[in-house]
C-alpha positions as CSV (number, residue, x, y, z in Angstrom):
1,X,119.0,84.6,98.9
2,X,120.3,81.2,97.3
3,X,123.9,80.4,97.4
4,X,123.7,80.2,94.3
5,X,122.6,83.8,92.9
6,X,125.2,85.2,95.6
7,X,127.5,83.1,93.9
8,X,126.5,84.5,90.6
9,X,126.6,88.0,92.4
10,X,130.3,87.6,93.3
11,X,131.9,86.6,90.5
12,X,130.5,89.8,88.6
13,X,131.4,91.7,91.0
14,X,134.8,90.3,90.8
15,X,134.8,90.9,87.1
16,X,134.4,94.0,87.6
17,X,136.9,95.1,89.9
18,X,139.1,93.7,87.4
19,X,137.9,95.4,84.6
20,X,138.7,98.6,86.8
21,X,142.0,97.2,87.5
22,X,143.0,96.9,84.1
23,X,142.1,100.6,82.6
24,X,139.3,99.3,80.7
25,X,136.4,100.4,83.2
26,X,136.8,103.9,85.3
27,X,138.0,103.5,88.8
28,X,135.7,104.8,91.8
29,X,137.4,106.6,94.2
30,X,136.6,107.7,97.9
31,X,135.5,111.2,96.1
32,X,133.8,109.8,93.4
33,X,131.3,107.7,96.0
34,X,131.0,110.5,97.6
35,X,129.9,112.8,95.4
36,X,127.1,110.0,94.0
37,X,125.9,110.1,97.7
38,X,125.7,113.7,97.9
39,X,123.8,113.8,94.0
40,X,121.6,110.6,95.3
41,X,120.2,112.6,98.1
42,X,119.6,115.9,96.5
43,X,117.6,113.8,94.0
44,X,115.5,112.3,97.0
45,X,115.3,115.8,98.5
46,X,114.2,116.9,95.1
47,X,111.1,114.4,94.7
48,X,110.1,114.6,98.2
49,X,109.5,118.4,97.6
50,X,107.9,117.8,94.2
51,X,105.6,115.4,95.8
52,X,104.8,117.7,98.5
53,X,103.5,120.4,96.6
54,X,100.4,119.7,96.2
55,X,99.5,118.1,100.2
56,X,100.9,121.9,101.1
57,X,98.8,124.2,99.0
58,X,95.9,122.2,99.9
59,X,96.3,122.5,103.5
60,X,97.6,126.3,103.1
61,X,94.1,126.8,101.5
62,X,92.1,124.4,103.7
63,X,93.9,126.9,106.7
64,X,93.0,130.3,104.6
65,X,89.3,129.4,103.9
66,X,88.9,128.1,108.0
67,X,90.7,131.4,109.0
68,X,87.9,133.3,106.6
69,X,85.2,131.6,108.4
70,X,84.1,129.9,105.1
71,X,83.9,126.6,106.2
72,X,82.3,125.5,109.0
73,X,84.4,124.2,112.2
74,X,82.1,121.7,113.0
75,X,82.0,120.4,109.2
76,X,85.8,120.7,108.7
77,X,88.3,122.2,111.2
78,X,91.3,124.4,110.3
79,X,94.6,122.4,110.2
80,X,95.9,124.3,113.2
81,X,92.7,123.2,115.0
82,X,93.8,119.7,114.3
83,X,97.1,120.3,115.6
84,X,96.1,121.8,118.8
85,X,93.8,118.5,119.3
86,X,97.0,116.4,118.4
87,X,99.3,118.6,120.9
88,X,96.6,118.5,123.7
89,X,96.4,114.3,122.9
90,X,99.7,114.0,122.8
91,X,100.5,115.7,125.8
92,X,98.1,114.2,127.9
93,X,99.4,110.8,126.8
94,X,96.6,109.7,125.5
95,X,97.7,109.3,121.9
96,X,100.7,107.6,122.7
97,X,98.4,104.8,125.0
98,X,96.3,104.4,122.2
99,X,98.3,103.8,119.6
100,X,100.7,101.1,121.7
101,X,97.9,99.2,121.8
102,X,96.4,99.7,118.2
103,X,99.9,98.9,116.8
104,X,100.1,95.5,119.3
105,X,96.8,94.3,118.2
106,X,97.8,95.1,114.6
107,X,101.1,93.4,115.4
108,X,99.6,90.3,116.5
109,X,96.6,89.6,114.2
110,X,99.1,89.7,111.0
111,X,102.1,87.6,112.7
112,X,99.1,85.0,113.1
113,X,97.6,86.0,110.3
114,X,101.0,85.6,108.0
115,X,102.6,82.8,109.2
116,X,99.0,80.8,108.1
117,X,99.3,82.5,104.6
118,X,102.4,82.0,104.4
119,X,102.5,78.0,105.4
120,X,98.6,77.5,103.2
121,X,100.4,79.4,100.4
122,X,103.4,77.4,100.5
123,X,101.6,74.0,100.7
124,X,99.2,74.5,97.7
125,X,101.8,75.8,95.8
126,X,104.4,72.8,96.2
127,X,101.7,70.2,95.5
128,X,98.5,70.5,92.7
129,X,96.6,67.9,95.0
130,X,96.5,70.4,98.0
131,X,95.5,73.2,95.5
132,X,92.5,71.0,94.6
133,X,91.4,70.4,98.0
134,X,91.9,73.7,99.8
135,X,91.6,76.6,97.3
136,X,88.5,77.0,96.2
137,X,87.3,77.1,99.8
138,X,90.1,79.6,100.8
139,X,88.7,81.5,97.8
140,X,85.1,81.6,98.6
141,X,86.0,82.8,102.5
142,X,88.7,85.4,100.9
143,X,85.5,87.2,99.1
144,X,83.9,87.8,102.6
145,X,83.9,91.3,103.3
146,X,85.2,92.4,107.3
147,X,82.5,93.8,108.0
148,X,79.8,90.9,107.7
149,X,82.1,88.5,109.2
150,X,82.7,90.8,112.3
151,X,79.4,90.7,114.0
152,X,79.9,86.9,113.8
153,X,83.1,87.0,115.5
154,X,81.9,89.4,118.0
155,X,79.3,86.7,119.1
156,X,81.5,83.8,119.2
157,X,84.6,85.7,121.4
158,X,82.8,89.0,122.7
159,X,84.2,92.5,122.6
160,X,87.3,91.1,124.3
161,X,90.7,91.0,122.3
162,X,90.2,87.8,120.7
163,X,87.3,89.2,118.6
164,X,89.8,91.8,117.7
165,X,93.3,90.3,117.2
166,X,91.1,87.6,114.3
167,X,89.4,90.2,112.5
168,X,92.6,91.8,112.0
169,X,94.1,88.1,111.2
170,X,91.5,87.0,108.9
171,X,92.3,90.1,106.6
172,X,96.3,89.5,106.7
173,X,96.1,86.1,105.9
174,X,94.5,86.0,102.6
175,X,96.8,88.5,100.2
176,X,100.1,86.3,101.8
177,X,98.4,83.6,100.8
178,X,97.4,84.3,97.4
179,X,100.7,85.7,96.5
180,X,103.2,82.8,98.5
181,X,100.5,80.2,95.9
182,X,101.3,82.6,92.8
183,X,104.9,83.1,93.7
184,X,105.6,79.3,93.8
185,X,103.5,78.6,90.7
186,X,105.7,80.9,88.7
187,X,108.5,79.7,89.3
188,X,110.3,78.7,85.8
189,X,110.5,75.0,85.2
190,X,113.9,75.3,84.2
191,X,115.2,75.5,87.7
192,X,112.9,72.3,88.3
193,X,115.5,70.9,85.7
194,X,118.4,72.4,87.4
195,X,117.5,70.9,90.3
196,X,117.0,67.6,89.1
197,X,120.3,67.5,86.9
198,X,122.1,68.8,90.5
199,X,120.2,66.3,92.0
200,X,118.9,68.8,94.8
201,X,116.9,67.1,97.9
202,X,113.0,68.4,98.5
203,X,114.5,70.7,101.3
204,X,117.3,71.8,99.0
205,X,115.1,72.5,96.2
206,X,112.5,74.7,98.1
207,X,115.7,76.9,100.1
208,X,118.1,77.5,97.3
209,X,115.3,77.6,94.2
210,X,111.7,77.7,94.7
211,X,111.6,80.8,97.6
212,X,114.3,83.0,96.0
213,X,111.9,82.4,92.9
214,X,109.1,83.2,94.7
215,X,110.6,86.2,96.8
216,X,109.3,88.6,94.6
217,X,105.6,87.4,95.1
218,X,105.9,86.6,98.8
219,X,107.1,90.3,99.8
220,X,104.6,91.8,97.8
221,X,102.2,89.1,99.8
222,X,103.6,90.4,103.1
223,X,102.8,94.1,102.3
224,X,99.4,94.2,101.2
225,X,98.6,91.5,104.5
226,X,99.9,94.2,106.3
227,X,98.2,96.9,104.7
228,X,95.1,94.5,105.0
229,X,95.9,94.2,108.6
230,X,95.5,98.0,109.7
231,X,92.8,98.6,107.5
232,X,90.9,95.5,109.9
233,X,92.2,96.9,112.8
234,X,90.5,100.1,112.2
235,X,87.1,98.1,111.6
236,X,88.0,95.5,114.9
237,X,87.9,99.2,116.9
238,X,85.4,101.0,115.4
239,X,82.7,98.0,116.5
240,X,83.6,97.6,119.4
241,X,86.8,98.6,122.0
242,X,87.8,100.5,125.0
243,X,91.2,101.6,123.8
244,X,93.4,102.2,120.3
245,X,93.0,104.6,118.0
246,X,89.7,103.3,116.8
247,X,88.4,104.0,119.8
248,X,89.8,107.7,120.2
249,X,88.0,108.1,117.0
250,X,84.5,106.6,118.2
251,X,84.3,108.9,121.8
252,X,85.2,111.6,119.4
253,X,82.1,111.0,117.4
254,X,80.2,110.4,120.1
255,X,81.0,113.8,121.9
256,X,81.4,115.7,118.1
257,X,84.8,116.6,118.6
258,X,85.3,116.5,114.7
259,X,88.9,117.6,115.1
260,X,90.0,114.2,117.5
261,X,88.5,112.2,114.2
262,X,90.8,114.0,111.8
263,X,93.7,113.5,114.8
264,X,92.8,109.5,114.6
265,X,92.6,109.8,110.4
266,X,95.8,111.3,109.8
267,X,97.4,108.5,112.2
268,X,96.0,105.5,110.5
269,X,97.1,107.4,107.4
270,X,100.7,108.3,108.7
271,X,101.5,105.1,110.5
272,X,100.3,102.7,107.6
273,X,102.6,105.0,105.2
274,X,105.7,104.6,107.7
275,X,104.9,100.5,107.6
276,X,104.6,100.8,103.8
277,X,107.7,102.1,103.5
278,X,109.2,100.0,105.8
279,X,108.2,96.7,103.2
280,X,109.9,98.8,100.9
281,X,113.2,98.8,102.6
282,X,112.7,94.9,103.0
283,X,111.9,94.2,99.4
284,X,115.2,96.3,98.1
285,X,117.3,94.7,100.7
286,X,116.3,91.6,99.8
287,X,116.1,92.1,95.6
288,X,118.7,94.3,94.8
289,X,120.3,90.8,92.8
290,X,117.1,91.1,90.4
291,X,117.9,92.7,87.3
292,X,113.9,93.3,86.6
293,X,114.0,94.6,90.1
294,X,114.1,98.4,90.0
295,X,113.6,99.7,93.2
């Protein structure tokens, strides 16, 4: 955040308190803060259960019709199925093997991946003449799918990691990319005039304007890259690998252990929802000064 906007932040915060102070706003006491916590997490509580319904009277069904025999084990296992497969994984520390290294290669290919997007991104957005020259080619190699550029990366670096950790990058880099250029380029002109009546350097003008700006754009840029990432990561395993959850999935296939797969499903699923919502926490941290920003 600019000095600036904090700047802007404290004073109204200092206006405030002394509105309080003076009887024309209600003071907040201990008790009053704590009864808006204790309100703010029944309301949580309340929309996590709403939003569960449905995922738990689908699964209490899938388990009734399994139970019945009417679907066939083979075809679709019964959710405790699944769970003994995920116990027995688990405590054979397998799962936990496979996903350290799924995670690390996922880890890897979209800090490369990123910090690319996030330096191309910056680049053509400061300066038209770099937009010209690289983005239309960035665009055209953005609209390659994974898949047909994965057997070509197989052949140039193998089955090794490599192959893997630039699948996985190629994919992050692109949406950081796209939305650091975007970001920048809608920045309001006014703070261009700011700047130049403040007489703000380059470096000044790009740290206390142009990426606060942009912040918006650039964390939503860093989500879907990750997002991205994970979903090439499952694509780098599937081809070809000797470990990661990928993998698990694959011998599982291979031996028609249709449980394993749904074990290996429902963790791509789960652990891409706990990074999700890990952005999340980022983004309000970091835009909780935004009054279009609601959370």
């Amino acid at each position: 955040m600019s000095e600036g906007i904090e700047a802007i932040i404290k004073t109204a915060k200092g206006v405030r308190e002394a509105r309080d102070y003076s009887g024309t706003a209600p003071i907040t006491t201990h008790n009053n803060k704590r009864r808006l916590t204790v309100a703010s997490w029944r309301t949580l509580l309340s929309d996590w259960g709403t939003g569960a319904v449905i995922p738990v009277a689908v699964i209490a069904v899938w388990q009734l019709a399994g139970s019945a025999g009417w679907i066939s084990p083979e075809f679709l296992p019964a959710p405790l199925t699944i769970l003994s497969a995920f116990a027995d994984l688990a405590v054979s520390g397998e799962l936990v093997h496979h996903l350290g290294v799924s995670i690390g290669r996922a880890g890897i290919g979209f800090l490369i991946g990123g910090i690319l997007g996030l330096l191309l991104g910056t680049l053509t957005g400061l300066f038209r003449s770099a937009a010209y020259l690289l983005d239309p080619s960035v665009q055209i190699l953005r609209l390659v799918p994974h898949l047909a550029i994965a057997p070509l990366i197989i052949l140039w670096f193998g089955f090794g990691e490599i192959s893997k950790v630039v699948i996985i990058m190629s994919g992050s880099f692109f949406p950081l990319y796209i939305n650091t250029f975007m970001g920048i380029r809608g920045v309001d002109n006014k703070l261009f005039e700011v700047a130049r009546v403040l007489g703000f350097s380059p470096l000044q003008k790009l740290r206390r304007l142009i990426l606060p700006a942009a912040l918006p754009g650039i964390l939503l840029g860093l989500r879907l890259s990750m997002a991205v990432a994970w979903i090439g990561l499952v694509v780098a395993e599937l081809i070809g690998s000797q470990s990661g959850v990928g993998f698990l999935i694959n011998e599982a296939k291979q031996n028609s252990n249709t449980a394993v797969i749904f074990v290996g499903i429902i963790i791509f699923a789960v652990v891409g929802k706990l990074i999700d919502s890990l952005f999340r926490i980022i983004e309000r941290k970091f835009l909780y000064w935004r009054d279009s920003y609601q959370g």
